[in-house]
N, C-alpha and C positions, 0 to 999 in steps of 0.2 A: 564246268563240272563242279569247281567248287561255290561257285551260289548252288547251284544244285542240291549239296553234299550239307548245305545251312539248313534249307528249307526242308530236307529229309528231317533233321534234328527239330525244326521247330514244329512240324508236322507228328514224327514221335513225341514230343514233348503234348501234343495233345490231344492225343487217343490213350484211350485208356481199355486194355483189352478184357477187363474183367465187366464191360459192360454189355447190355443186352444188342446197344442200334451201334456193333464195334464196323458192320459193310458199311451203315451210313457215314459214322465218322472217320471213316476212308473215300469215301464217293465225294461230301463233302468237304473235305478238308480242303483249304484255299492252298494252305504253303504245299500239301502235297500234291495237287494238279498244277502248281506252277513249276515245280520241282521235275513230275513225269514230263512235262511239255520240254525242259530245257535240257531234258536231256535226249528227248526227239530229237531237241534241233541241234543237237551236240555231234549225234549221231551221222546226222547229214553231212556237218561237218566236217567231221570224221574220216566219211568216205570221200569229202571231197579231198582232203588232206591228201589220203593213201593214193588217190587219184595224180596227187604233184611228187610227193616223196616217198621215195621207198622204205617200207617197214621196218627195216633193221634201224632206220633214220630217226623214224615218228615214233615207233612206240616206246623208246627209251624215256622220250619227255612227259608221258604218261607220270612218269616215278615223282614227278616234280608236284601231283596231287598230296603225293604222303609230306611235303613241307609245306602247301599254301594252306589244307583244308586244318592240320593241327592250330595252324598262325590264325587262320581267322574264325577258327571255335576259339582261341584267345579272345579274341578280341568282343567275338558276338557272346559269349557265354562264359568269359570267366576262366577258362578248362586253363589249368595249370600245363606247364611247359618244363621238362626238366632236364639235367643233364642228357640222359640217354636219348630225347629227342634230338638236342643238339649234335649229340654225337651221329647219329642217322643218317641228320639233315648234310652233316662233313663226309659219311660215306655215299648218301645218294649222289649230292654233287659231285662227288669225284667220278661216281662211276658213271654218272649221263656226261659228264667231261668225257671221259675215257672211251664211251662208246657214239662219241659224236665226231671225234677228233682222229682218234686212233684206227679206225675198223674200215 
């Protein structure tokens, strides 16, 4: 999900909606069909997951997107990281702690 969540960005990054062919540079965009593709196969996944563990389980770790995808727009683009991210990233963790451990 988060190469996914890149290729969306680089994909945005180059379509430009004030132009005339904005279906084509959607149709062809390369980063954006490899982007819909992986999240097909994410999807699959997904249900194979829900398939081994129960929901209350799996989809807590979902939340662990909002720390990997800010960390690696760092990294691919620069995107500043600030205190309040930090702060987030100490309450997400605690709370997929608490709902992995505890429930």
């Amino acid at each position: 999900m988060v190469v996914g969540q890149i290729l969306f960005k680089l994909a945005a990054n180059q379509i430009n909606l004030s132009e005339k062919g904005i279906i084509s540079s959607f149709i062809f965009n390369p980063h954006l069909i490899i982007a819909v593709s992986l999240y097909m196969v994410a999807t699959v996944l997904w249900v194979w997951i829900l398939n081994h563990i129960p929901l209350k389980q799996a989809y807590p770790l979902n939340a662990l997107g909002f720390i990997i995808v800010p960390l690696a727009a760092y990294f691919a683009f620069h995107e500043s990281l600030n205190w309040g991210y930090w702060g987030g990233v100490l309450l997400i963790v605690s709370g997929v702690l608490v709902t992995q451990y505890f429930s």
